[in-house]
C-alpha positions in Angstrom: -0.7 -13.1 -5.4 3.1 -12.3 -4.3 5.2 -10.6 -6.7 8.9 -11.1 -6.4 10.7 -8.0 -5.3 13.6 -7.9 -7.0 12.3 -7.9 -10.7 13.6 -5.1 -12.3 11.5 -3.8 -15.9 13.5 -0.7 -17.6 10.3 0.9 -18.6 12.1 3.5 -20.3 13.7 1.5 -22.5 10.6 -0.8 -22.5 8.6 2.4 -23.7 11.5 3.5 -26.3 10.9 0.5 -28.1 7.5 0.1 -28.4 7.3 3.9 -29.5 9.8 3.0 -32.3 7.9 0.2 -32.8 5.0 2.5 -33.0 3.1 1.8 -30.6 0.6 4.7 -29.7 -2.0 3.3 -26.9 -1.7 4.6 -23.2 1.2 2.0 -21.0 1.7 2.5 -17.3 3.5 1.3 -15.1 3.4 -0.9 -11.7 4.0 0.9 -9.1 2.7 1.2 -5.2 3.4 4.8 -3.3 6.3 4.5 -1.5 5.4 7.5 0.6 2.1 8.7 1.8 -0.3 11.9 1.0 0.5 14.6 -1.5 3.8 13.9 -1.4 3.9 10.4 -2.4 1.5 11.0 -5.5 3.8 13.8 -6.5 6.6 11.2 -6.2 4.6 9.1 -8.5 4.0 11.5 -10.8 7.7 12.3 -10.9 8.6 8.7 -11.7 6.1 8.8 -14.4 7.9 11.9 -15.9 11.0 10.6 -15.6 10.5 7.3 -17.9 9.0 9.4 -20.4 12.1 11.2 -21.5 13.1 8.8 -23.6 11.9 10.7 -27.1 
């Protein structure tokens, strides 16, 4: 299956209102690597961090 690149999802704000709504299961995000090796995952888990600062 082919996903359309140029959907954009605000997960923060996607996140922000499902926490108001409260929401408290585990959401993630779709994602590929867009580098490779260590630096890529830490990439990834900087993205991750980043869309968590909404609280």
């Amino acid at each position: 299956m082919k996903f359309c690149p140029t959907i954009f999802i605000n997960y923060k704000n996607l996140f922000k209102h499902l926490h108001q709504k409260g929401y408290k299961g585990i959401m993630g995000m779709e994602h590929g690597n867009a580098k490779g090796g260590k630096e890529g995952e830490l990439a990834v888990i900087a993205a991750y961090r980043q869309e968590d600062t909404f609280l």
